[in-house]
PLY file of the C-alpha trace (Angstrom):
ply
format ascii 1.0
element vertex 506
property float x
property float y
property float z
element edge 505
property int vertex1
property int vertex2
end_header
0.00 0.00 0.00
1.45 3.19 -0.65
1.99 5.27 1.61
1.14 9.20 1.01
2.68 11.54 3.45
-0.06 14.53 2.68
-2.26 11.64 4.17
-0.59 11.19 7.61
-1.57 13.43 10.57
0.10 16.60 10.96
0.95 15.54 14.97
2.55 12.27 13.09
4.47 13.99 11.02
5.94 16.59 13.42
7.13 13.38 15.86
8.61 11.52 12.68
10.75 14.51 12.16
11.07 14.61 15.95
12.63 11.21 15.81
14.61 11.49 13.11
16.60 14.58 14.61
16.95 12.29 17.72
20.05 11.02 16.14
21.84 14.03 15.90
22.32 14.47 19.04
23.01 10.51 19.04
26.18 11.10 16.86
28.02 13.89 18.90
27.46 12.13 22.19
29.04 9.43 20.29
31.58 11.45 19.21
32.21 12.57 22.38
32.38 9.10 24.35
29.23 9.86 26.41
28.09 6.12 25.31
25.14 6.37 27.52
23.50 9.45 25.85
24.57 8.07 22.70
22.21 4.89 23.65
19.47 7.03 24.89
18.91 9.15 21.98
19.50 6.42 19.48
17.20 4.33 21.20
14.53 6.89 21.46
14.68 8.03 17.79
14.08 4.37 16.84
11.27 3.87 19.37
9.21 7.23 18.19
10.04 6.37 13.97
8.41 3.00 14.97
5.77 4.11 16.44
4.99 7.12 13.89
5.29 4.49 11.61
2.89 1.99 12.52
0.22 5.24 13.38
0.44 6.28 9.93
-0.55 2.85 8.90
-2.95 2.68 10.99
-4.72 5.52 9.72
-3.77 5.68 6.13
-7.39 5.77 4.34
-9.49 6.55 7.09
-9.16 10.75 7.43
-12.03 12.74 6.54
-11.46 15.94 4.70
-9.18 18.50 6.68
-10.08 22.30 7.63
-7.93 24.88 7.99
-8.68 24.94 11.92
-8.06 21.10 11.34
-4.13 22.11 11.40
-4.90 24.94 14.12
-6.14 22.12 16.69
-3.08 19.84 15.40
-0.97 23.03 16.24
-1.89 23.07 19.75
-1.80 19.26 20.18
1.75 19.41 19.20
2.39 22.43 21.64
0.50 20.53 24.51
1.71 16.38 23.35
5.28 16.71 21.38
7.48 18.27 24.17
6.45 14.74 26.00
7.86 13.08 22.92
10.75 15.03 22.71
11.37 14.55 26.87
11.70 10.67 26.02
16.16 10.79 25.44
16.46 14.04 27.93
14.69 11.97 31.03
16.49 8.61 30.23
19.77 10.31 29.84
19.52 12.43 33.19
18.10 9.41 35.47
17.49 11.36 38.65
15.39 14.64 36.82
11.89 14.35 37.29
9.58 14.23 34.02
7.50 17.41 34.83
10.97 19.01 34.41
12.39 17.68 31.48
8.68 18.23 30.04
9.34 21.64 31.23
12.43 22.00 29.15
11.21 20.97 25.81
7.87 22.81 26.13
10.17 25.96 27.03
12.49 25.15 23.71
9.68 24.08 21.36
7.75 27.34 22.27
11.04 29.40 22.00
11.15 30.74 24.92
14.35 29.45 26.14
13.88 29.30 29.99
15.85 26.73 31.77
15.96 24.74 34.76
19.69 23.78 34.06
21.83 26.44 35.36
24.77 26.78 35.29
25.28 25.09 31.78
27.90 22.68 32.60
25.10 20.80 34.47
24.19 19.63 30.53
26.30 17.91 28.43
27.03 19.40 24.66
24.78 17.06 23.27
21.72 17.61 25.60
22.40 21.59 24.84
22.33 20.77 21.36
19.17 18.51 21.59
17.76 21.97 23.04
18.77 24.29 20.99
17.27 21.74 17.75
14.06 21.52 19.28
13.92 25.36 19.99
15.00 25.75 16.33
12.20 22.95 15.00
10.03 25.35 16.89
10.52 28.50 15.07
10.50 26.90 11.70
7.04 25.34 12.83
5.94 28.90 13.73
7.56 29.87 9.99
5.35 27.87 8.26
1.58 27.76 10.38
1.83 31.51 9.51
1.95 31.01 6.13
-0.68 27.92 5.87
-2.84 27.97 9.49
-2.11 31.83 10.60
-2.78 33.90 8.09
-6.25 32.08 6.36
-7.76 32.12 9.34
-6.58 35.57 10.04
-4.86 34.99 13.68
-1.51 35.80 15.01
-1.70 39.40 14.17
-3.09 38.93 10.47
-6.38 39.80 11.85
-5.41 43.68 11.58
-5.08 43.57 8.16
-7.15 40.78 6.89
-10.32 41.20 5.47
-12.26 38.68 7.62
-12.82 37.70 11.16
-10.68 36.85 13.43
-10.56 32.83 13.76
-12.91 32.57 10.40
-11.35 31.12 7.20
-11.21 34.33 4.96
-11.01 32.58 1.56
-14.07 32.57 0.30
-14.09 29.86 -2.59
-16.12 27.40 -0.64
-15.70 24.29 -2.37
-11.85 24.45 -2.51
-11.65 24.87 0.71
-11.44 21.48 1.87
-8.56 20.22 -0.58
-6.34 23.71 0.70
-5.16 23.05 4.23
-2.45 20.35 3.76
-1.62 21.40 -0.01
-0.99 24.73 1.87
0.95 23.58 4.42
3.11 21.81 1.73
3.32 24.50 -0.43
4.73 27.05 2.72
7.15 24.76 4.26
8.91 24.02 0.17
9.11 27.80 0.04
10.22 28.78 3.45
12.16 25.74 4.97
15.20 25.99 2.27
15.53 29.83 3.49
15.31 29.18 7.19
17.88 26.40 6.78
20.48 28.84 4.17
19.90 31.61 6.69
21.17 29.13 10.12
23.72 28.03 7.56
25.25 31.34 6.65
25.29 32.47 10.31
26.53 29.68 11.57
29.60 29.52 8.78
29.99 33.29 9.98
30.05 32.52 13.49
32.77 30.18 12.96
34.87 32.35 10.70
34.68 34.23 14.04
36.10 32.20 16.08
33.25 30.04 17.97
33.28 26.09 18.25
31.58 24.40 15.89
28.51 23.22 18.31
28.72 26.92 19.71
28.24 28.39 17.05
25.28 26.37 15.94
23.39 26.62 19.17
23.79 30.53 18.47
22.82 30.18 15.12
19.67 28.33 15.72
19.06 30.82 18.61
19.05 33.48 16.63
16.95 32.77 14.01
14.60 30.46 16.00
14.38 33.58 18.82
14.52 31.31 21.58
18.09 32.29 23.07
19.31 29.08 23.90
22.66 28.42 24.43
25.08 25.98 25.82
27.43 28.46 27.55
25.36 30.68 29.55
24.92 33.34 25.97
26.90 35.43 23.31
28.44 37.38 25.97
31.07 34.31 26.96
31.84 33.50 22.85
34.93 33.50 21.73
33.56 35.60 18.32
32.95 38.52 20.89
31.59 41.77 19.90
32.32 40.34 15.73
29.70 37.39 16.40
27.22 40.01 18.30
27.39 42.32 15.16
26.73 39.68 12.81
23.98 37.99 14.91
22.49 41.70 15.38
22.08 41.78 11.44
20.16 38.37 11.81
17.92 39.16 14.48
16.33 41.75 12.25
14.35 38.68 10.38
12.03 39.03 13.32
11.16 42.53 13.01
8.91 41.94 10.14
8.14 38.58 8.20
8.64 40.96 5.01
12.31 40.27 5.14
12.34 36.84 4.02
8.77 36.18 2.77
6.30 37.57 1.17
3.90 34.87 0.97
1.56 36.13 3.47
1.81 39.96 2.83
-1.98 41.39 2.72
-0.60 44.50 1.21
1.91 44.78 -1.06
5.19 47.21 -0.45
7.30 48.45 -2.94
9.99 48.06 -0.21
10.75 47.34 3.04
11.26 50.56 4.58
7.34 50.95 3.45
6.73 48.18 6.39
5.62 50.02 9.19
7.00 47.22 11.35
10.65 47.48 10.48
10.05 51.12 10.87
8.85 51.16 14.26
10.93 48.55 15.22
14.21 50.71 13.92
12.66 53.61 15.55
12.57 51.89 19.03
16.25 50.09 18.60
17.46 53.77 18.04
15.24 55.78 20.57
15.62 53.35 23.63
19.06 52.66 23.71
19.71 56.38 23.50
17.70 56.82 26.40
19.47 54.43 28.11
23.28 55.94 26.98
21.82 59.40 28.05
20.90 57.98 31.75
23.81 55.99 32.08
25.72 59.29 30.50
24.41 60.84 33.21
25.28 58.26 35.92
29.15 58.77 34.79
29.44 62.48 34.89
28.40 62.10 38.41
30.51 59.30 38.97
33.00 61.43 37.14
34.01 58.52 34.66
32.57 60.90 31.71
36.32 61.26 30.17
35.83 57.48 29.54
35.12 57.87 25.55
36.05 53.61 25.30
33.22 52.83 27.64
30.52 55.03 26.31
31.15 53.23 23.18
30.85 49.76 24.66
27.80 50.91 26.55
26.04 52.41 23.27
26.63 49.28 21.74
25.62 46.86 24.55
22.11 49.07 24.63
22.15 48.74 21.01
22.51 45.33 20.64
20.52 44.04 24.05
17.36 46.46 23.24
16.64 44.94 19.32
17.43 41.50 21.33
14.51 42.23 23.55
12.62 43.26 21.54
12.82 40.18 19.29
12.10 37.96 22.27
15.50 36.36 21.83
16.71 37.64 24.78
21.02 37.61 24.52
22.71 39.54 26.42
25.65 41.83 24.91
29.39 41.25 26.52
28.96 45.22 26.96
25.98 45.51 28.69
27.56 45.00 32.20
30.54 47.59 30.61
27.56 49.94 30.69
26.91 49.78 34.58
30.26 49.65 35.54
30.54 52.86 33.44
27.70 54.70 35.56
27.48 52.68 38.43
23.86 52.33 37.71
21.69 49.34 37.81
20.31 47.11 34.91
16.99 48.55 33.71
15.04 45.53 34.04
11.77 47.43 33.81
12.68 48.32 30.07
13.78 44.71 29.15
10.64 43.41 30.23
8.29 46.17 28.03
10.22 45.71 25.12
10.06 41.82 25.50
5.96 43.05 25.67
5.86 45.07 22.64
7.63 41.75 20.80
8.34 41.31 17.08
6.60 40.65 13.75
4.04 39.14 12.54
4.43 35.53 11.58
8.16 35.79 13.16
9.45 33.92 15.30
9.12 36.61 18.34
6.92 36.36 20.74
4.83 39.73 22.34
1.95 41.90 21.67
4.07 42.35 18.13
4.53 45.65 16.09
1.94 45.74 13.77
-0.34 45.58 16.61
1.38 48.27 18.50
1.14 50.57 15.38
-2.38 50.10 14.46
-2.85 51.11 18.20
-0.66 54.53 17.57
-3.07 54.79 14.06
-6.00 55.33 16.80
-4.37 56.75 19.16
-3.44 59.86 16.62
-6.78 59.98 15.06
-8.08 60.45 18.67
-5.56 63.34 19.60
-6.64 64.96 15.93
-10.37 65.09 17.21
-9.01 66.66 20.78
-7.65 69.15 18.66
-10.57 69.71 15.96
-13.60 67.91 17.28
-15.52 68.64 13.96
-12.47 67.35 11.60
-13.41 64.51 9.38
-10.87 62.15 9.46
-9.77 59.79 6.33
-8.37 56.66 5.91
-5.38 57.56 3.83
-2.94 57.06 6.59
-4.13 53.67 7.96
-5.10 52.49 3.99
-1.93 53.13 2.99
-0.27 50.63 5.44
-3.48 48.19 5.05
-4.99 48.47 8.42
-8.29 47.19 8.18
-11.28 49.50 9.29
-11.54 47.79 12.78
-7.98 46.22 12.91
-7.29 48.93 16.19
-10.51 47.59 17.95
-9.10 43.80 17.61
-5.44 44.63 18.44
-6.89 46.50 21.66
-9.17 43.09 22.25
-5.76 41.42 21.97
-4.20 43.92 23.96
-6.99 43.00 26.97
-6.80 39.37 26.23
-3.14 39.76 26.80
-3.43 42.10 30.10
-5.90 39.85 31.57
-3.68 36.44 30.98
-0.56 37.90 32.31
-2.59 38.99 35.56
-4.26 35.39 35.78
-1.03 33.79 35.62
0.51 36.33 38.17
-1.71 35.68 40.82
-1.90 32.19 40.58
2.40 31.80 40.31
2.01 34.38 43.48
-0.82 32.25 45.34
1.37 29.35 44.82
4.29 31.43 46.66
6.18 33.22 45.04
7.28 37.04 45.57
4.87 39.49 43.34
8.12 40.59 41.39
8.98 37.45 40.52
5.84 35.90 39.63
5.02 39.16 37.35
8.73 38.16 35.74
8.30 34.64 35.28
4.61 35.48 33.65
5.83 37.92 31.32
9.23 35.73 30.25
6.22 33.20 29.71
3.58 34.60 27.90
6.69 36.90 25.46
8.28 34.04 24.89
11.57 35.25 26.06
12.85 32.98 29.45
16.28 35.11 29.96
14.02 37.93 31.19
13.80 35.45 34.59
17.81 35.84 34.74
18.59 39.48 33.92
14.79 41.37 34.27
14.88 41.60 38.18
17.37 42.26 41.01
18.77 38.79 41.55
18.62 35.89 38.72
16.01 33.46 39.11
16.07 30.09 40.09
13.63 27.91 37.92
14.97 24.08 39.34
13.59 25.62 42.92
10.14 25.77 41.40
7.90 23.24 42.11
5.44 21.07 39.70
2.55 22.63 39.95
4.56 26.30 39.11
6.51 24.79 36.45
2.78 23.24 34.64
1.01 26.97 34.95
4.44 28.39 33.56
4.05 25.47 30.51
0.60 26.73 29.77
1.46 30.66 30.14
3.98 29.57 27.46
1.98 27.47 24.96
-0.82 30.53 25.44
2.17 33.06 24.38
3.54 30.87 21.46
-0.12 30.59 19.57
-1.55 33.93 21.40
-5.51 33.92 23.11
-6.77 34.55 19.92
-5.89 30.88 18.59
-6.84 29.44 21.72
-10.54 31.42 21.51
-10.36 30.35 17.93
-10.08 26.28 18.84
-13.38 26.77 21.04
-15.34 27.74 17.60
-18.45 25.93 17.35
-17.27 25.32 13.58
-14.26 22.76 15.18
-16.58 20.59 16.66
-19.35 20.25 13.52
-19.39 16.77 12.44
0 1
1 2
2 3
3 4
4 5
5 6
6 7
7 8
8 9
9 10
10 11
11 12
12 13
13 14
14 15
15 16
16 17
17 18
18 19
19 20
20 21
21 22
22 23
23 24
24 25
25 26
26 27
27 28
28 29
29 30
30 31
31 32
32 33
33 34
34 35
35 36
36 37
37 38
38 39
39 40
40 41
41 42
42 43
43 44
44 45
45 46
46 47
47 48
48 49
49 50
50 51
51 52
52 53
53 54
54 55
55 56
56 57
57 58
58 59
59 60
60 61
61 62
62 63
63 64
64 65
65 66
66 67
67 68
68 69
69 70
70 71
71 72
72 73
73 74
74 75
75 76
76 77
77 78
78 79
79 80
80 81
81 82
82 83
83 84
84 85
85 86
86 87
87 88
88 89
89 90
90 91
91 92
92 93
93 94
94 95
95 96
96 97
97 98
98 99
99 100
100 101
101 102
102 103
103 104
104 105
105 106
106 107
107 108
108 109
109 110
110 111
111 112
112 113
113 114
114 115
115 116
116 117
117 118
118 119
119 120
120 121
121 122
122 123
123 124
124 125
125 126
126 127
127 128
128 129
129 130
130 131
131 132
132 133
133 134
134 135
135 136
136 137
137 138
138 139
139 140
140 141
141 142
142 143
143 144
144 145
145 146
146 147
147 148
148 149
149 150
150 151
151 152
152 153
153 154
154 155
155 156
156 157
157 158
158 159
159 160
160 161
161 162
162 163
163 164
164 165
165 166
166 167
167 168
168 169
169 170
170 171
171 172
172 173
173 174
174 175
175 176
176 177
177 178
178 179
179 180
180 181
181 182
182 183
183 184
184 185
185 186
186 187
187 188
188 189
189 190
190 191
191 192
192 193
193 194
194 195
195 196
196 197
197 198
198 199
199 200
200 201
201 202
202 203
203 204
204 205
205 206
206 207
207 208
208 209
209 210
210 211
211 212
212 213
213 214
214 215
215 216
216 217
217 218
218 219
219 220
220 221
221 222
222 223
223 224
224 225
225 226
226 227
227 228
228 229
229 230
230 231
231 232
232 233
233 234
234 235
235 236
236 237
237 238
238 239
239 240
240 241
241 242
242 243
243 244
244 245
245 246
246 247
247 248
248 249
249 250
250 251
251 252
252 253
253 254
254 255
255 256
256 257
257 258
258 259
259 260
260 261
261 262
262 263
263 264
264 265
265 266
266 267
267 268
268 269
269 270
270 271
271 272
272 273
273 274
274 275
275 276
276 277
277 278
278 279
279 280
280 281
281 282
282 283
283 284
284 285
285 286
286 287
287 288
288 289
289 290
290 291
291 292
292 293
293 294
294 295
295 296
296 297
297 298
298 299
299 300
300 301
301 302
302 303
303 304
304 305
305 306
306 307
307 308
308 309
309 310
310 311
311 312
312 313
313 314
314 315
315 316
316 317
317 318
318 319
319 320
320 321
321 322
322 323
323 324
324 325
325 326
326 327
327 328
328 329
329 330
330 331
331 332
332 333
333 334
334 335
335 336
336 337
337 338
338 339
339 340
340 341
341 342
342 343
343 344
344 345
345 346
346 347
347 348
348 349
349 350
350 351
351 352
352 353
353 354
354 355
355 356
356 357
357 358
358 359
359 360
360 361
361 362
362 363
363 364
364 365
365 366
366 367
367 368
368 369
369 370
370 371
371 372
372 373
373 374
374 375
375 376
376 377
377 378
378 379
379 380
380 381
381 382
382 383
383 384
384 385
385 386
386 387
387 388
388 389
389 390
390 391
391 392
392 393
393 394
394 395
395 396
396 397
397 398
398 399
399 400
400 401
401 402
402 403
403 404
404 405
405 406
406 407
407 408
408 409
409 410
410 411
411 412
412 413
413 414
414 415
415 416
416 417
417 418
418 419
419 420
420 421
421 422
422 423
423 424
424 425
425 426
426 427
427 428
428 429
429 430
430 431
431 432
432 433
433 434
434 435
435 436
436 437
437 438
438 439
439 440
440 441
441 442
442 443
443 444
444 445
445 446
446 447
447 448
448 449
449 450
450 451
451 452
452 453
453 454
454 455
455 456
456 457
457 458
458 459
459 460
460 461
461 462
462 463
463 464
464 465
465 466
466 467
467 468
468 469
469 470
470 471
471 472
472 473
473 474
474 475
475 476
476 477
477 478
478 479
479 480
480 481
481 482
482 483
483 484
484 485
485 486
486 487
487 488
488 489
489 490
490 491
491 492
492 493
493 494
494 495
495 496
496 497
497 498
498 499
499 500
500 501
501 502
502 503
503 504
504 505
């Protein structure tokens, strides 16, 4: 019987892959004479193939036809069911780590969001960092491609500002059609956009390397980088051997999350002659220029008094660790510049955790890998927000659409970006109080909800006064922290969206 891979369960297919890049990991414990995680990850990548395997059979033939929210639901399940998959090697490999951790870990990497219960990172060995960093870089191709063939038809995940339809409603509107689409357009997405997100780890990871950085280093950086999840196997860029070199290139890379127009226009409801016509990249280039200036300006002012202000070596470290740290921020990725501590010890200020943790809010692109409210939002927002000041000013004025038409913000795309704004509000103060009920300090529970929901986990080490620990968290913390971060990855609209009367028709 043959065997058609269109035909096989989306979930399937994600855990065949899954297995398959089990061995990776396989060969350079091998490599590295760790026998036993060599075993481990072998074994596992066997046992899930297998079992993939004989699923697929199982149901080959017997699917109905699939819907676009079909592939939404399948979305989630792999969210909520993979990360158990992908504990299988981690929890056999490290004997004496409980499950809800490990489970823990991969839900953090598959989402992105790159918070860890293993720190230090010699408590992992190079192979279990680099099982990690592959899962957290599966991730952000899998967020890559639902944009392109779940996201944007059903016009969620910030496409709902400039689509024509409603939010969680299919806005093709060739009926028929519609039932053959969903997997021809998730085929169709991933040949288009997997060959660039693999060049683009390639060529950064070549540069990296050129550089100076080890070969795995510079890999785990690579697939941090354009994956946004800021995992890495030696505590960040700031202890690479490429040094401020490797930051500068991997700056130029992290701008592929300011706006999904930089590598793809496949989901682009309006078209631009250019880029600098995206009002993302412009607003995200505005606030990589505006906040770190602020910051150089207080910390400027922190040296006169401090009377370091001769110092013209440091000021230049410390505009560049702003520079670099802010756009990393605000891309969710969350690496931390070698300079940025130059910058305190130049002022004897304190880090402006405050700042890290709004910009992680504000987030990235649309259909990018970064997490947050995102930009497109933000500016549809400041659309309204200037109307409203206009009719202050001239309550009679009739305002037109030029402005907001010429960007392609729908008619109502401010009213659902504020919904989403709410939505967002209300689930960071739900998972506040119940991380604070359950213990912990208000200032670190409002950390660990916003590193959650942004998708950006090395806000919990450098957003508040003292790192924090995540292996002293219990269960029950570390399962609200999994859900804050599966809600952040496919955002409360996807997650109204999958309670749709349409999803449960027969």
């Amino acid at each position: 019987m043959k065997l058609s891979l269109s035909r096989i369960p989306l979930l399937v297919q994600m855990a065949l892959m899954s297995g398959g890049m089990m061995f990776v990991p396989a060969v350079v414990a091998n490599r590295q004479n760790d026998d036993h995680v060599a075993q481990m990850f072998f074994y596992s990548g066997l046992l899930v193939m297998f079992a993939c395997a004989l699923i697929a059979l199982a149901v080959q033939g017997t699917r109905r036809n699939l819907r676009i929210i079909d592939n939404l639901k399948a979305m989630f399940l792999a969210m909520l069911v993979l990360p158990a998959v992908l504990a299988i090697p981690v929890y056999e490999s490290l004997d004496i780590v409980p499950f809800v951790t490990v489970y823990f870990e991969m839900v953090s990497s598959l989402t992105t969001t790159g918070m860890t219960t293993f720190e230090p990172a010699s408590m992992l060995t190079e192979a279990l960092h680099l099982w990690r960093g592959m899962v957290g870089w599966m991730g952000g191709l899998l967020m890559w491609v639902a944009a392109a063939a779940v996201l944007a038809p059903l016009s969620l995940g910030g496409f709902e500002v400039t689509a024509l339809g409603d939010a969680g409603q299919n806005s093709n509107n060739h009926g028929q059609m519609q039932r053959a689409r969903p997997m021809k357009r998730w085929s169709r997405a991933a040949r288009a956009l997997v060959p660039i997100y693999v060049g683009l780890t390639f060529a950064l990871w070549v540069m990296l390397l050129i550089l100076g950085d080890r070969p795995i280093t510079a890999l785990m950086h690579a697939m941090a980088t354009l994956s946004t999840s800021g995992i890495s196997g030696i505590g960040g860029v700031a202890d690479a051997a490429s040094g401020v070199a490797g930051e500068l290139v991997i700056f130029l890379f992290l701008l592929f999350a300011l706006s999904r127009g930089t590598f793809s226009s496949d989901t682009g409801a309006v078209k631009r002659s250019n880029l600098w016509d995206d009002p993302e990249l412009r607003l995200g280039f505005l606030i990589v220029v505006a906040v770190p200036a602020m910051l150089f300006m207080r910390h400027w002012f922190g040296a006169l008094e401090e009377e370091a202000i001769n110092d013209s070596a440091a000021a230049i470290k410390a505009a560049w660790g702003g520079v670099f740290t802010v756009l990393s921020f605000l891309s969710t990725t969350g690496f931390e510049s070698s300079e940025w501590s130059v910058a305190r010890e130049w002022s004897g200020l304190q880090t402006p955790g405050l700042i890290l943790l709004a910009l992680a809010m504000v987030g990235g692109g649309v259909a990018t890998t970064a997490g947050g409210v995102k930009l497109l939002r933000v500016y549809a927002l400041y659309l309204q927000g200037l109307g409203e000041m206009e009719r202050l000013v001239h309550p009679n004025v009739v305002l037109g659409r030029r402005r907001a038409a010429a960007q392609g913000i729908r008619r109502r795309g401010a009213v659902i970006a504020w919904v989403f704004f709410m939505l967002f509000a209300l689930s960071l103060a739900a998972v506040t109080m119940v991380l604070a009920v359950l213990g912990n300090s208000f200032q670190e529970a409002l950390i660990l909800a916003i590193s959650a929901l942004t998708t950006t986990g090395p806000l919990t080490q450098v957003a508040g006064e003292f790192p924090i620990a995540i292996s002293s968290l219990g269960a029950p913390e570390k399962l609200i922290i999994c859900a804050a971060m599966i809600v952040g990855r496919l955002e409360a609209l996807a997650i109204i969206a999958l309670m749709s009367p349409d999803l449960w028709q027969k």
